[in-house]
DSSP file (Angstrom, degrees, kcal/mol; ACC not computed):
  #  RESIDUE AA STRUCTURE BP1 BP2  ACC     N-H-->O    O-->H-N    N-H-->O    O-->H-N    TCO  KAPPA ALPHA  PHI   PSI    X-CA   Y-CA   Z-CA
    1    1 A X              0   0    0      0, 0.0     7,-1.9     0, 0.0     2,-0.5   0.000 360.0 360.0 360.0 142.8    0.0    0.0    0.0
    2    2 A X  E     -A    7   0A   0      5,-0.2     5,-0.2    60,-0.1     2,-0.2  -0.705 360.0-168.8-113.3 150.2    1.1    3.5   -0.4
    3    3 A X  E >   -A    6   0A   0      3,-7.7     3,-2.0    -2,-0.5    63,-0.0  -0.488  53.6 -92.0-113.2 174.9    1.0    6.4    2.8
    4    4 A X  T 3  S+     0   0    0      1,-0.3     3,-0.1    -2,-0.2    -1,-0.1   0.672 126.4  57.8 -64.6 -20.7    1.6    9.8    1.7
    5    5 A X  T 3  S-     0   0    0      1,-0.1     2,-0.4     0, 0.0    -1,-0.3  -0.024 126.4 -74.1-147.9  -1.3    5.8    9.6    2.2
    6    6 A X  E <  S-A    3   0A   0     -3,-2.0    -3,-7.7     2,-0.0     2,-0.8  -0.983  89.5 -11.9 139.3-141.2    6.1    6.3   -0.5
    7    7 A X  E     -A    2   0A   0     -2,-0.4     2,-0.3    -5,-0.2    -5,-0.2  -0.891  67.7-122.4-111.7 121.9    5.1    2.6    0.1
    8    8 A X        -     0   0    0     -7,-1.9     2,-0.4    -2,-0.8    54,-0.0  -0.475  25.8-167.5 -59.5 114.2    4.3    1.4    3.5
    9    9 A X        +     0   0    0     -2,-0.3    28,-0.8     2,-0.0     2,-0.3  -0.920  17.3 151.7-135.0 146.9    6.4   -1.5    4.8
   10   10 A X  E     -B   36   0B   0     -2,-0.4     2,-0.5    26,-0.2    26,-0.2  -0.969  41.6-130.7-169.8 131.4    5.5   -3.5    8.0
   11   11 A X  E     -B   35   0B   0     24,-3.1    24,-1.7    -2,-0.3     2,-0.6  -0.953  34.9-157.9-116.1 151.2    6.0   -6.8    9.1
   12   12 A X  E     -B   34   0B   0     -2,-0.5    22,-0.2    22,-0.2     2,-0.2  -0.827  13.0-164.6-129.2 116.9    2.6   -8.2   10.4
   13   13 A X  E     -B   33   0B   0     20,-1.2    20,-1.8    -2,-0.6     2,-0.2  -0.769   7.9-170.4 -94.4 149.3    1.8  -11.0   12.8
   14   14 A X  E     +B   32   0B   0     -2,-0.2    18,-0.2    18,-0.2     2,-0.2  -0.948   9.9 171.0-143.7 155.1   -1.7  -12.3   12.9
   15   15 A X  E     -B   31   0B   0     16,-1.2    16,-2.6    -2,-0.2     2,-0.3  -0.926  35.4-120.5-167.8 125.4   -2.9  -14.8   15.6
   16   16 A X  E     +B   30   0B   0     14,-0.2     2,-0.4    -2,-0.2    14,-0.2  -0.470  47.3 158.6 -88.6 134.2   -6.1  -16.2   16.6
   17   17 A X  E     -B   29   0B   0     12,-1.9    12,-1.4    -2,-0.3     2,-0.7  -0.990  32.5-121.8-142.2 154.9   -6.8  -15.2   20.3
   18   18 A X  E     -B   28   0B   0     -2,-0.4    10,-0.2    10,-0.2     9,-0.1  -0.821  24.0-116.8-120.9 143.0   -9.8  -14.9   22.8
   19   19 A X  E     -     0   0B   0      8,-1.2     7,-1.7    -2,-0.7     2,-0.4  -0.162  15.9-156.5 -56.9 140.1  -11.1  -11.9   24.9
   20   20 A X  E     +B   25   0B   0      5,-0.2     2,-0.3     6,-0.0     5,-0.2  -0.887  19.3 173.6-108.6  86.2  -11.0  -12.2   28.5
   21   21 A X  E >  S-B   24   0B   0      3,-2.0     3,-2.2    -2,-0.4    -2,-0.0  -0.728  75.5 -11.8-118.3 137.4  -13.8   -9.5   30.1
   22   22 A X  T 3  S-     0   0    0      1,-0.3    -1,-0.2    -2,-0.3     3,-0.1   0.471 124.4 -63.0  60.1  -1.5  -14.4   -9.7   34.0
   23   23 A X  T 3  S+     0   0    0      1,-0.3     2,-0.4     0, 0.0    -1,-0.3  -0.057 116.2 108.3 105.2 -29.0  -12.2  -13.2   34.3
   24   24 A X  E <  S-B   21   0B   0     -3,-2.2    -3,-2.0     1,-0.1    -1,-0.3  -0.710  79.7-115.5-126.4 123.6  -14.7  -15.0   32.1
   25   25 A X  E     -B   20   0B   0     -2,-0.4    -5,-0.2    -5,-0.2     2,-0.2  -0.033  35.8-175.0 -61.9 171.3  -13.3  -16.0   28.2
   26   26 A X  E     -     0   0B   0     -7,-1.7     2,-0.1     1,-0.1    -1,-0.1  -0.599  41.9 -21.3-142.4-171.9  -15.4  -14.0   25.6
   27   27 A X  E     -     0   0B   0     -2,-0.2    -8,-1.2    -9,-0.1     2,-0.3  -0.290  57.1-110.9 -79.0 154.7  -14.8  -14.6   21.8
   28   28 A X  E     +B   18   0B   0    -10,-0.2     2,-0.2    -2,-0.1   -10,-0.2  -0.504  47.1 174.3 -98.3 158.4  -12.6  -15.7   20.1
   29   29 A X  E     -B   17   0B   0    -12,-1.4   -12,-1.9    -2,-0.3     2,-0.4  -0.677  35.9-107.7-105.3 133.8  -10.8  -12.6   17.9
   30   30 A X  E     -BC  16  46B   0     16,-3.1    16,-3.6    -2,-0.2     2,-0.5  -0.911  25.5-150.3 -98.1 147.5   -7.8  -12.3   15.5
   31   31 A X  E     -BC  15  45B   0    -16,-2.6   -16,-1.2    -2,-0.4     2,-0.5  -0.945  13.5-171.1 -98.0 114.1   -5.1  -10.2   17.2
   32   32 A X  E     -BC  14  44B   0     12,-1.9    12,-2.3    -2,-0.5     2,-0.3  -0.939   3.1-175.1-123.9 111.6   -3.4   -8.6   14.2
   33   33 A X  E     -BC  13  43B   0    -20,-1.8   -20,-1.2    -2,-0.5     2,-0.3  -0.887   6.8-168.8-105.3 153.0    0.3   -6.6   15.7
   34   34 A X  E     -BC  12  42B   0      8,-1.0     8,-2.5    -2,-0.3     2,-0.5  -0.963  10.8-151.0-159.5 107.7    1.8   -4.7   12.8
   35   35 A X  E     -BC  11  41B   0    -24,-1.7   -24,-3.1    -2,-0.3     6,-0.2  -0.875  12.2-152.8 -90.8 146.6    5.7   -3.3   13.4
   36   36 A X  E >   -B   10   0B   0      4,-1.7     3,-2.2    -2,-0.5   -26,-0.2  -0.423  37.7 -92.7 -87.2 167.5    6.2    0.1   11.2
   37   37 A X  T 3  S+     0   0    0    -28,-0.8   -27,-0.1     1,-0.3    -1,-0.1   0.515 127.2  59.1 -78.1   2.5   10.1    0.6   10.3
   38   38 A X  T 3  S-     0   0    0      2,-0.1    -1,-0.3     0, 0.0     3,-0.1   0.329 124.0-108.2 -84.2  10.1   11.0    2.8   13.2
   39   39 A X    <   +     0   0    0     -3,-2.2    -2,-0.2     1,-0.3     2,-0.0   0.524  68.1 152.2  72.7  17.4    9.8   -0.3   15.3
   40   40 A X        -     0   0    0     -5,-0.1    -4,-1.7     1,-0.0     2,-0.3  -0.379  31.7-148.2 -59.3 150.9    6.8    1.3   16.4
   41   41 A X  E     -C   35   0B   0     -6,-0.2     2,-0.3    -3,-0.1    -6,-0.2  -0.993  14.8-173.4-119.8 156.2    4.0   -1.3   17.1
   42   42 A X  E     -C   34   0B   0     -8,-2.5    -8,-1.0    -2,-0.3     2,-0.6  -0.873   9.7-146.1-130.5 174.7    0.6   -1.2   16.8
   43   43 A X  E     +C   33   0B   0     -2,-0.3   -10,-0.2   -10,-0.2     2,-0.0  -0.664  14.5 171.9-145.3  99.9   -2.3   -3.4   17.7
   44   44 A X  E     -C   32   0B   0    -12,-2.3   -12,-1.9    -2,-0.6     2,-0.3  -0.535  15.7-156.3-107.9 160.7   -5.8   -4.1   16.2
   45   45 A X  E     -C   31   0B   0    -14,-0.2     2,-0.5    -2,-0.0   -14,-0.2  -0.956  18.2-166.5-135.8 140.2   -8.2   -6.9   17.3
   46   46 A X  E     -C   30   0B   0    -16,-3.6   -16,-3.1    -2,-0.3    11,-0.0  -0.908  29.8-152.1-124.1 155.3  -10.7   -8.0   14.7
   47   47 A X        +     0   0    0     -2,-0.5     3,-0.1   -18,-0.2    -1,-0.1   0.603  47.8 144.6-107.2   9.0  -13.8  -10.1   14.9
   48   48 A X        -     0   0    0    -18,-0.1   -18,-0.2     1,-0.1    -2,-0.1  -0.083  64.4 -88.9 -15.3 133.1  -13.3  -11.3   11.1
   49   49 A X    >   -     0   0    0      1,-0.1     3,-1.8   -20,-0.1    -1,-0.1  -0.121  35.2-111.3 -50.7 157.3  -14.6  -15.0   10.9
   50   50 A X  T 3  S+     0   0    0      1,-0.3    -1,-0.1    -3,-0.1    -2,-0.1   0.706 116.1  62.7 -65.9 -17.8  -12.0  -18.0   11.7
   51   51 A X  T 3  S+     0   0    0      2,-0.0    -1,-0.3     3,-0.0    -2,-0.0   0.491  78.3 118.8 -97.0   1.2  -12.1  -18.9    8.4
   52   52 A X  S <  S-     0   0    0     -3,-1.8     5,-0.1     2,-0.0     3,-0.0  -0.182  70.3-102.6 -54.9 137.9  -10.5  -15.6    6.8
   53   53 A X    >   -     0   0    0      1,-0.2     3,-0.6     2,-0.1     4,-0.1  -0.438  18.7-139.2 -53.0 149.1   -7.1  -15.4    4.7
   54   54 A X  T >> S+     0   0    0      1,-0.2     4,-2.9     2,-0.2     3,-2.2   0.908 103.9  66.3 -85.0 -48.3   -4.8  -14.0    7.0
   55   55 A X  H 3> S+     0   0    0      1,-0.3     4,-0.9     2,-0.2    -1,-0.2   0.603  99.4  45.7 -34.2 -23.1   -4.0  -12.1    3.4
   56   56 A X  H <4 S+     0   0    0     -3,-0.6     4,-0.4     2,-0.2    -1,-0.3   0.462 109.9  50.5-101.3   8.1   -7.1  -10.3    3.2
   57   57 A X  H <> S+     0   0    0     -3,-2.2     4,-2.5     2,-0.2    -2,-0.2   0.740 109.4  54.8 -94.8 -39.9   -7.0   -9.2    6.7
   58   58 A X  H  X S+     0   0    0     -4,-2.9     4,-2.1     1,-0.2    -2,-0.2   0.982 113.9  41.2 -26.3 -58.6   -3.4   -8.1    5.7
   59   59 A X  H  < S+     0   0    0     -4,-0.9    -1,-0.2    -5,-0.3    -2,-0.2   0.875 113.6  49.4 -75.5 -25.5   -5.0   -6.1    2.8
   60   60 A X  H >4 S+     0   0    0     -4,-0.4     3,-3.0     2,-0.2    -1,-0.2   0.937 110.2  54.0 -68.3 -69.2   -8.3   -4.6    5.0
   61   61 A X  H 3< S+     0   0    0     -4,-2.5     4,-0.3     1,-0.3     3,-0.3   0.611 113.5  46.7 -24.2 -84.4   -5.4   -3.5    7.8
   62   62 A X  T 3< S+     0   0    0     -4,-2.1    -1,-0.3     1,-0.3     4,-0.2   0.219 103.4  60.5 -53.3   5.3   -3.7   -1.5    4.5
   63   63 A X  S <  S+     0   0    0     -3,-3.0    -1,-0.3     2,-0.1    -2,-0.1   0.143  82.5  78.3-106.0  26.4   -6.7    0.0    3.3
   64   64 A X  S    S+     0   0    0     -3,-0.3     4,-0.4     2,-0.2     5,-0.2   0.543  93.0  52.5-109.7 -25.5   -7.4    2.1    6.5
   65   65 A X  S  > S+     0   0    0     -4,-0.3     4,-1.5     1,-0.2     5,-0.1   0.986 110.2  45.9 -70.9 -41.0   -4.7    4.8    5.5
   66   66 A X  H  > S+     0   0    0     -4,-0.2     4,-1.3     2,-0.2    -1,-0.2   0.804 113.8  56.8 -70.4 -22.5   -6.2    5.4    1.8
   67   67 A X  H  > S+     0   0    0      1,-0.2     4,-1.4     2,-0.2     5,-0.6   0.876 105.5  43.4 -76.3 -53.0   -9.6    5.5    3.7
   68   68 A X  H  > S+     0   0    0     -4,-0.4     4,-1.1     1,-0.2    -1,-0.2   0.899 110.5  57.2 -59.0 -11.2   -9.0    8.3    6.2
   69   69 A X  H >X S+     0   0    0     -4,-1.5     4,-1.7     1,-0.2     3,-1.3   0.994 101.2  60.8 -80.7 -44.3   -7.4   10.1    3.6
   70   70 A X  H 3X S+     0   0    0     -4,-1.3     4,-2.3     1,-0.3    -1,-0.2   0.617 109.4  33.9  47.5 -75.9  -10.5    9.8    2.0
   71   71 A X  H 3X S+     0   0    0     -4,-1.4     4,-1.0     2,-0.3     5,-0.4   0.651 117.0  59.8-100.4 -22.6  -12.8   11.5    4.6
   72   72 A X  H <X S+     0   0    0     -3,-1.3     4,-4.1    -4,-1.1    -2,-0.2   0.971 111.7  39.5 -82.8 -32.1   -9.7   14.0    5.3
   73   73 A X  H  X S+     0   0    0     -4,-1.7     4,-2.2     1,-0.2     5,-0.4   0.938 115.8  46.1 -79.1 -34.4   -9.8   15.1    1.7
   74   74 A X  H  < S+     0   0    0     -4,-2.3     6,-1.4    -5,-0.2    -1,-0.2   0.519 118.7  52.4 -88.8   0.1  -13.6   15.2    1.2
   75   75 A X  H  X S+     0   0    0     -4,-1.0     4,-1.9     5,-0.2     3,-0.4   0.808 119.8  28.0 -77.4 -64.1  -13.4   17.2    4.7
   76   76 A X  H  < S+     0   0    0     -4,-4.1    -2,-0.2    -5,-0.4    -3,-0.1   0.794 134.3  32.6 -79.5  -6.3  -11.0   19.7    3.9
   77   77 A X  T  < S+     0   0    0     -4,-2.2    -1,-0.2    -5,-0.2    -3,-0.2   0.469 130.1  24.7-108.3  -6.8  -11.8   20.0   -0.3
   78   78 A X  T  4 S-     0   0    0     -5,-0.4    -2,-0.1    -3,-0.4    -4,-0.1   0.654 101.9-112.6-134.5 -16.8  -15.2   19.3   -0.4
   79   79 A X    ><  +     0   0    0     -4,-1.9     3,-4.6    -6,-0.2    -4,-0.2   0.384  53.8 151.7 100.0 -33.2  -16.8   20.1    2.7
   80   80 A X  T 3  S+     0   0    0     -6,-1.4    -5,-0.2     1,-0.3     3,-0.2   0.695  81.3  49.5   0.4 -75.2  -18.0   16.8    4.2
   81   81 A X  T 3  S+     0   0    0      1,-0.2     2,-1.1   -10,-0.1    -1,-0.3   0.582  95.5  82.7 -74.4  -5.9  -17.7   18.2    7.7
   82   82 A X    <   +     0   0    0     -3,-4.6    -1,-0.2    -7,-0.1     2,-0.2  -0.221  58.2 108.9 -86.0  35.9  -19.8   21.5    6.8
   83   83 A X        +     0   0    0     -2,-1.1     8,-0.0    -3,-0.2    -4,-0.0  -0.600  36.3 177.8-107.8 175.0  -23.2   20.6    7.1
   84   84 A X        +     0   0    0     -2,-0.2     2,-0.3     6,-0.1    -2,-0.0  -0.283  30.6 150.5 179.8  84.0  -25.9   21.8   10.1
   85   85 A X        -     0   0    0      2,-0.1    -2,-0.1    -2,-0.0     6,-0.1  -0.897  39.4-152.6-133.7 121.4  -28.9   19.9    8.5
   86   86 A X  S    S+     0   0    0     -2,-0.3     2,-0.5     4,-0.0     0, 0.0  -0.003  71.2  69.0-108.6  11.5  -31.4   18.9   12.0
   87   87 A X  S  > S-     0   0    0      1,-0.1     4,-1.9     2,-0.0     5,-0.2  -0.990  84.1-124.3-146.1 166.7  -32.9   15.6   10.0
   88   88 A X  T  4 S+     0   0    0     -2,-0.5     4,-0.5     2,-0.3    -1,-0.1   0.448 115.7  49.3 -68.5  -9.9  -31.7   12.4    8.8
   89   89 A X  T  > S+     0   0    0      2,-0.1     4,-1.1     3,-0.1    -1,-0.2   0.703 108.8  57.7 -98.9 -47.6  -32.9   13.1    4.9
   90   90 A X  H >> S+     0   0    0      1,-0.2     4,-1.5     2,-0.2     3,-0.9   0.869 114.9  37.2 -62.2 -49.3  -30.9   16.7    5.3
   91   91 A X  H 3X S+     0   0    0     -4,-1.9     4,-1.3     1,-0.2     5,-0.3   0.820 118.2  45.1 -79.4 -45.7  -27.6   14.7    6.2
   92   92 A X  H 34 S+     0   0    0     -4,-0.5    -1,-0.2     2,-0.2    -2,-0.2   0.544 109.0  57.3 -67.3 -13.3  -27.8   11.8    4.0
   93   93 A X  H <X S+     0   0    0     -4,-1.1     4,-1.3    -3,-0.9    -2,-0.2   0.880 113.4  41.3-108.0 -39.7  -28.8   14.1    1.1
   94   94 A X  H  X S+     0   0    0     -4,-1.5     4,-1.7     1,-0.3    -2,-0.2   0.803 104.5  63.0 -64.1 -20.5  -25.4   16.1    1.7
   95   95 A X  H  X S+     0   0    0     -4,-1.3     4,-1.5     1,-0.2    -1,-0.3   0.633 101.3  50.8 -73.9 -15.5  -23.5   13.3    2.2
   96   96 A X  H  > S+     0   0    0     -5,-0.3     4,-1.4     2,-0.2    -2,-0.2   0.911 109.3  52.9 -90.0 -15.5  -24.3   12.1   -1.7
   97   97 A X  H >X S+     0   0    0     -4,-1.3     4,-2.3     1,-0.2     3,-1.1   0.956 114.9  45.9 -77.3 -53.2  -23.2   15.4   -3.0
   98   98 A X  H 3X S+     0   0    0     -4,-1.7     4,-0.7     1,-0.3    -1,-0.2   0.723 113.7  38.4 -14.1 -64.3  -20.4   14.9   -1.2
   99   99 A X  H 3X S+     0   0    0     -4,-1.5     4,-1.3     2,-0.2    -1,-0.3   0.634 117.3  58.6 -91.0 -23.1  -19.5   11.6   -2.0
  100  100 A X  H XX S+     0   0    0     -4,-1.4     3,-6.6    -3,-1.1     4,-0.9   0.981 105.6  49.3 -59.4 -76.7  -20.7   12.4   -5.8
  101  101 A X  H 3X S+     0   0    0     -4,-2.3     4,-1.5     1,-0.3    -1,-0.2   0.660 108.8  48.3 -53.7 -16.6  -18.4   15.1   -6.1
  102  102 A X  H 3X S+     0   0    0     -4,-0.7     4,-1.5    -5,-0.4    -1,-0.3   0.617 112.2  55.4 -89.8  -5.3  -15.3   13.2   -4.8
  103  103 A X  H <X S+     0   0    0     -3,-6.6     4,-0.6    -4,-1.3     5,-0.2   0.907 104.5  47.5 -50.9 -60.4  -16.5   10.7   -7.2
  104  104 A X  H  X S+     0   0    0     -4,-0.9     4,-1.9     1,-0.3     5,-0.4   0.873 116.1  53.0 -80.3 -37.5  -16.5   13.2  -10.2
  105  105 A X  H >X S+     0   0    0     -4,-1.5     3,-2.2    -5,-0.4     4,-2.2   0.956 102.7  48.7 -52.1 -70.4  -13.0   14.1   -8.9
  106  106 A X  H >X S+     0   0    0     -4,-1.5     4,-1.0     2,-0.2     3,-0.9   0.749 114.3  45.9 -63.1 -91.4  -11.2   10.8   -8.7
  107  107 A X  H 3X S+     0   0    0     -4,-0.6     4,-0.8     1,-0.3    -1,-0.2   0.366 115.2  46.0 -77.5 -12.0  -12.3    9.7  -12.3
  108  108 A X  H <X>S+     0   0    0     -3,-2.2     4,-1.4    -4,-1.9     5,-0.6   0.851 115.4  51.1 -92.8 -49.7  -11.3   13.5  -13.7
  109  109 A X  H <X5S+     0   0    0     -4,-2.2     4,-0.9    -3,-0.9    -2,-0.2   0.875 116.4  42.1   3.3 -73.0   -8.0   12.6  -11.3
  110  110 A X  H  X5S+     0   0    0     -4,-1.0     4,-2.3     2,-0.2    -1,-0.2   0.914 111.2  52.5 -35.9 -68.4   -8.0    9.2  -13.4
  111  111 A X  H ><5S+     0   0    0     -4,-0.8     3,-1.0     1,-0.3     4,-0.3   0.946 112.0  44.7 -41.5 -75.9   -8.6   10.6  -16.7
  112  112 A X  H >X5S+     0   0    0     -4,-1.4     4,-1.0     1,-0.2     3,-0.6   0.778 107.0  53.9 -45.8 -30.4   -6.0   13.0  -16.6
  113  113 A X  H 3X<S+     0   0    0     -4,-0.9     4,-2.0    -5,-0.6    -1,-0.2   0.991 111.6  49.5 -70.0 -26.3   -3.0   10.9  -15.1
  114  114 A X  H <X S+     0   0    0     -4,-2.3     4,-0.7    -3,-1.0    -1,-0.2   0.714 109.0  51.6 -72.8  -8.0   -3.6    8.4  -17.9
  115  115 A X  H X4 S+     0   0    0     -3,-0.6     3,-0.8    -4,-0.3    -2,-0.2   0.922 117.5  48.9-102.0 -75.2   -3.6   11.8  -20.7
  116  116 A X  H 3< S+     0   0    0     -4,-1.0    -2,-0.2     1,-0.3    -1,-0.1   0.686  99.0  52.7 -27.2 -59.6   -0.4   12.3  -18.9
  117  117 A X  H 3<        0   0    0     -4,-2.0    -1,-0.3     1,-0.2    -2,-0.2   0.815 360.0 360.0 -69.5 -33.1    1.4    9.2  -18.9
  118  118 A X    <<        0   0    0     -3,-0.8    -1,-0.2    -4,-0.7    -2,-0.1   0.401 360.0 360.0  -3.8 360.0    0.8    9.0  -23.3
């Protein structure tokens, strides 16, 4: 996957484990630890079924950086966070212009890199 500074490299353990709440076992979870290259670690718990590829739980982790930029660009470019709509039709109906226009973006985005690369 690629972070804003290049391509994002990790080494990633994943391991089936179960939650412990009061003393008394809970369900069981995958415990997914991911070190970044300064040796930071971090530590997600997921409730994916037992039968998942430990690859596509790889590839969900690595799609959480392209999401938030996501919501950070349709915040700061688009507006996203700029509504004050008091009903549930008023919110959902700005969130599709929203989501439209960062649609109409990414595929003029698209167009052009491919006009480019020619």
């Amino acid at each position: 996957a690629e972070g804003s500074k290049g391509p994002l490299v990790a080494e990633v353990s994943i391991q089936r484990v179960r939650e412990s709440r009061e003393g008394q076992p809970g369900q069981e979870l995958w415990l997914i630890i991911r070190r970044l290259e300064g040796g930071k670690l971090k530590y997600y718990l997921s409730n994916a079924p037992q039968d998942m590829e430990a690859e596509e739980l790889k590839r969900a982790l690595l799609m959480r950086w392209p999401i938030e930029q996501c919501f950070e660009d349709g915040k700061k470019y688009l507006g996203m966070d700029h509504y004050e709509h008091r009903s549930w039709n008023g919110w959902h109906r700005h969130m599709l212009y929203v989501f439209l226009a960062m649609l109409f973006l990414l595929r003029l985005r698209l167009k052009f890199k491919k006009k480019l690369q020619l």
